[in-house]
TINU-345979 format. One line per field, with one value per residue (C-alpha): residue number from 1; y, z, x. Coordinates in pm, whole numbers, always signed. Example, Ala and Ser with C-alpha at 12.3 -4.5 7.8 and 13.67 -1.06 7.14 Angstrom:
// residues 2
seq: 1,2 $
c2: -450,-106 $
c3: +780,+714 $
c1: +1230,+1367 $
This chain:
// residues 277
seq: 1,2,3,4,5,6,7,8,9,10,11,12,13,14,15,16,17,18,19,20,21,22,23,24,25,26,27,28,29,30,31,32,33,34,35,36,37,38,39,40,41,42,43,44,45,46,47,48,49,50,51,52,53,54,55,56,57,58,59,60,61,62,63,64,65,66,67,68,69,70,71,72,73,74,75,76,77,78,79,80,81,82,83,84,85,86,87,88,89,90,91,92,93,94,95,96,97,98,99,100,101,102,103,104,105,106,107,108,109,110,111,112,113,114,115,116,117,118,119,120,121,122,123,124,125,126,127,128,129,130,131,132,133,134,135,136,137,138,139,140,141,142,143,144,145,146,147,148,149,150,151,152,153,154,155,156,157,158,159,160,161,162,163,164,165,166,167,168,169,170,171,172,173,174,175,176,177,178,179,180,181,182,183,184,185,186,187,188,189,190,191,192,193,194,195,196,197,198,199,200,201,202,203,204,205,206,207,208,209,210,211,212,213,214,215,216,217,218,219,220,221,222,223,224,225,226,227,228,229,230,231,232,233,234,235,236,237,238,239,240,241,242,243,244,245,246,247,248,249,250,251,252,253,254,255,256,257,258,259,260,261,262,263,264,265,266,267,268,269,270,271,272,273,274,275,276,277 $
c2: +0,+354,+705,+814,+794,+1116,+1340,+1629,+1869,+2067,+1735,+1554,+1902,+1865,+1511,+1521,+1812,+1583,+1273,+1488,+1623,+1280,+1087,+1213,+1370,+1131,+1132,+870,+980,+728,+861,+1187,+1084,+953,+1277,+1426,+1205,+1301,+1663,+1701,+1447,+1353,+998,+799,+775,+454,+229,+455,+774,+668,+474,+802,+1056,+799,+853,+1237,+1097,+927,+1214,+1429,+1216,+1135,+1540,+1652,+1327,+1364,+1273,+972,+842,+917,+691,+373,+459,+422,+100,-15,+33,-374,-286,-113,-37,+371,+663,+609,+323,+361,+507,+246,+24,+235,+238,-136,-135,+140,-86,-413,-168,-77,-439,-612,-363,-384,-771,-797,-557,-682,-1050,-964,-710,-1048,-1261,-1068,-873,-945,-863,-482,-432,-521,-275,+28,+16,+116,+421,+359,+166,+464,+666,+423,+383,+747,+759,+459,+634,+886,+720,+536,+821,+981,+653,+621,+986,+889,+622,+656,+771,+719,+962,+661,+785,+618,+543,+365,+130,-243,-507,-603,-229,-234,-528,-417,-68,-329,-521,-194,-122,-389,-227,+77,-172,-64,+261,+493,+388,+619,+451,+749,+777,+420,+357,+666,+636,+220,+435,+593,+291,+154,+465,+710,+1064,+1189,+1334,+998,+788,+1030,+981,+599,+633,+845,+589,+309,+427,+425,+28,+28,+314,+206,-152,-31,+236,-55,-256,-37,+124,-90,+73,+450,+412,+297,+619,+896,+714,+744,+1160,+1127,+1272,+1608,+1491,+1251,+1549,+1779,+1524,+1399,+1764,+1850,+1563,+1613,+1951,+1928,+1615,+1743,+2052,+1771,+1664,+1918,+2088,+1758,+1724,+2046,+2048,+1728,+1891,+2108,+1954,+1627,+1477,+1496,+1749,+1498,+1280,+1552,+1570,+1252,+1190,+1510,+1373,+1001,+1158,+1376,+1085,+902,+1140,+1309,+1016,+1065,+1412,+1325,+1094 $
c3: +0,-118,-115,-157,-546,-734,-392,-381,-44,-134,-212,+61,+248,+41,+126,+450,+547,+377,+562,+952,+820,+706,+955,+1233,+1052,+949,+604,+463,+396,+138,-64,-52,-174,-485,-574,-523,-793,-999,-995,-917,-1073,-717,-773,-456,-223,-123,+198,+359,+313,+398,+730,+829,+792,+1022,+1243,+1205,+1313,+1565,+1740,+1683,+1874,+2204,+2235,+2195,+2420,+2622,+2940,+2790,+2655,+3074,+3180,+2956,+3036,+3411,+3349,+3232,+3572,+3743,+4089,+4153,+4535,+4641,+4604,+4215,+4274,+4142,+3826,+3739,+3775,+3538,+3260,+3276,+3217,+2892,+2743,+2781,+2576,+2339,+2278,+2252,+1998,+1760,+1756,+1513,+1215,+1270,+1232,+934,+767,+772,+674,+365,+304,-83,-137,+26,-158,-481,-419,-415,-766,-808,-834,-845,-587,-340,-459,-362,-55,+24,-10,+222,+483,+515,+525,+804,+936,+888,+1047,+1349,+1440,+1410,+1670,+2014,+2268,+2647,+2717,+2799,+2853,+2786,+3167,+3133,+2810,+2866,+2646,+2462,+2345,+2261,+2026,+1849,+1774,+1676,+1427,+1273,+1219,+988,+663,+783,+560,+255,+86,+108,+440,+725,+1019,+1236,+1086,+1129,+1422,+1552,+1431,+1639,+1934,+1862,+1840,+2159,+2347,+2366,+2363,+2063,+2222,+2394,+2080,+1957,+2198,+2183,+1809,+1831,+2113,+1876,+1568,+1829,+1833,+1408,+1361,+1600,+1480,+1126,+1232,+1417,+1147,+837,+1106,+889,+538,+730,+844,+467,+346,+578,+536,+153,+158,+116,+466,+363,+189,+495,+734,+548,+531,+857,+1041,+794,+894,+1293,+1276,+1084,+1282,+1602,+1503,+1350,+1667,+1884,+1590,+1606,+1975,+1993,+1733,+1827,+2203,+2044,+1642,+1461,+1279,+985,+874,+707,+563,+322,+269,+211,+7,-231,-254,-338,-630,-743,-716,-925,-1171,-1220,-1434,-1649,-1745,-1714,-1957 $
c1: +0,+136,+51,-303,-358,-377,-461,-329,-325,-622,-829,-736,-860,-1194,-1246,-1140,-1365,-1645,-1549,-1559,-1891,-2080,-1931,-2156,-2443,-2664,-2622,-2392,-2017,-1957,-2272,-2120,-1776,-1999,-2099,-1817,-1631,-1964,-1897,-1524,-1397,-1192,-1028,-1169,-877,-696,-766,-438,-610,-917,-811,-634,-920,-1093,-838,-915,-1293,-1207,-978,-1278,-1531,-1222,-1219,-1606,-1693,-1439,-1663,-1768,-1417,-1318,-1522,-1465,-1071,-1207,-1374,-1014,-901,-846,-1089,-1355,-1247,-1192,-1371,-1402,-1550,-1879,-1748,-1549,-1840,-2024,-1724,-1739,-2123,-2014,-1762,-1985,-2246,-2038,-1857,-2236,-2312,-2029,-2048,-2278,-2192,-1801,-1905,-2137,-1852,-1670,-1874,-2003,-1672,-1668,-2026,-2062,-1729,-1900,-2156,-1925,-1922,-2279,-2360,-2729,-2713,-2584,-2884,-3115,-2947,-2912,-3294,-3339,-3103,-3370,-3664,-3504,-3482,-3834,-3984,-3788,-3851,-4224,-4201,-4263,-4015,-4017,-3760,-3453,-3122,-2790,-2759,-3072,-2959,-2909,-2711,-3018,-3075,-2730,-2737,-3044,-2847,-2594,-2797,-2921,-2560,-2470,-2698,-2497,-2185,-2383,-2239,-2517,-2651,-2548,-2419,-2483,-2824,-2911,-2769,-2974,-3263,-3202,-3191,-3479,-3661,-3599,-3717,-3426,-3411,-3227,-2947,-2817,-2941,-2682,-2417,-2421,-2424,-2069,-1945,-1991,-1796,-1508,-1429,-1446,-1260,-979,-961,-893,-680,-448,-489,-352,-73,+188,+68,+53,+411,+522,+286,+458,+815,+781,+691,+288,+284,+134,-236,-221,-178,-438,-698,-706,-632,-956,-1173,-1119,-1188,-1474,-1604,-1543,-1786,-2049,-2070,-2155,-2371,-2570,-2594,-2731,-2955,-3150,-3233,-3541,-3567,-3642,-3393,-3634,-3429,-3177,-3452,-3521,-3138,-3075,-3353,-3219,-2913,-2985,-3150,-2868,-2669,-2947,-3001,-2679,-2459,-2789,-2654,-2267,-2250 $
């Protein structure tokens, strides 16, 4: 593995800022990188690039949940005896959460690994997606809510939000947005649906970040440090402000907001090639 193909500094900017954006907001990054190609002609950039944008993600959701992230490092911690005590206990109860609910989409991403990979190549099939994503949306928002809050969520919540991730594997399908709109489902109020959604890209994101760390080094050893650098200072920034916009933003309003989004932009995607080519 090499340096990102083709990327110059200002594109890996572009899709970095794109990636920190539609990471969070429920609207499908990979949909977006789609159109992008369409209109830009931006090459799609290779599994380095792309792991370390992630990594721009992932720094963006350990600083705006920064509370959070403190208290899985707690539940790290070998007793639960002292004054933290009680914490600790409650880290543990996080981190069992947050292992039951990436289970399932990182058993199916293996299983099927060949097949979502195939579907990249289809443009059509990210509209369609894209358009799915927010009717997702639209019908989860409709459902009834009890108010639950993260503190409140149980292992069996946490594998249904699971399970809801693994159509997420599909480009086109937001994993924020489904994951979400999982929460939703079960009772919870949007802003901790939220949180739990953010939580649970950290497991993927650091697995693959681990796992390419051999093909990084060989990147920034062979001078492709700079697009590397751009995109991933880009995508942190830019995630790190999707966050809080978000968390914000679903205290008073529906998330409805991104159906009609995601349902203009699944037909962009649709309809552009038409006029393209």
């Amino acid at each position: 593995m090499g340096p990102p193909r083709a990327l110059n500094i200002w594109q890996a900017t572009v899709l970095g800022i794109f990636q920190g954006l539609t990471e969070f907001l429920p609207v499908s990054s990979s949909g977006h990188l789609v159109l992008l190609e369409q209109l830009f002609g931006l090459q799609e950039p290779d599994l380095t690039f792309d792991v370390m944008v992630h990594l721009g993600t992932l720094l963006a959701v350990v600083v705006a949940l920064w509370e959070e992230i403190s208290l899985l490092l707690m539940g790290l911690k070998p007793s639960t005896k002292g004054i933290d005590g009680e914490r600790i206990k409650a880290g543990r109860r996080l981190i069992l959460l947050l292992v039951v609910g990436t289970i399932p989409a990182a058993i199916a991403g293996l299983v099927a690994k060949d097949f979502v990979e195939g579907l990249f190549g289809s443009v059509s099939f990210v509209g369609v997606a894209l358009l799915i994503t927010g009717t997702l949306i639209w019908w989860a928002e409709g459902r009834p809510r009890t108010g639950r809050s993260l503190e409140e969520m149980v292992p069996l919540d946490a594998l249904w939000i699971g399970i809801w991730q693994i159509i997420a594997l599909a480009p086109g399908i937001s994993r924020s947005g489904s994951t979400i709109s999982a929460g939703l489902t079960r009772g919870f109020n949007r802003v901790d649906a939220a949180r739990f959604s953010f939580l649970l890209s950290v497991p993927a994101i650091a697995g693959a970040v681990v796992l390419q760390m051999d093909d990084l080094m060989l990147a920034i050893s062979s001078g492709a440090w700079g697009p590397l650098f751009a995109g991933t200072v880009a995508a942190a920034a830019t995630g790190f402000v999707a966050i809080r916009v978000l968390l914000q933003l679903v205290k008073d309003h529906s998330l409805r907001i991104f159906s009609y989004y995601t349902w203009t932009i699944g037909l962009l995607v649709l309809i552009l090639p038409l006029f393209l080519h």
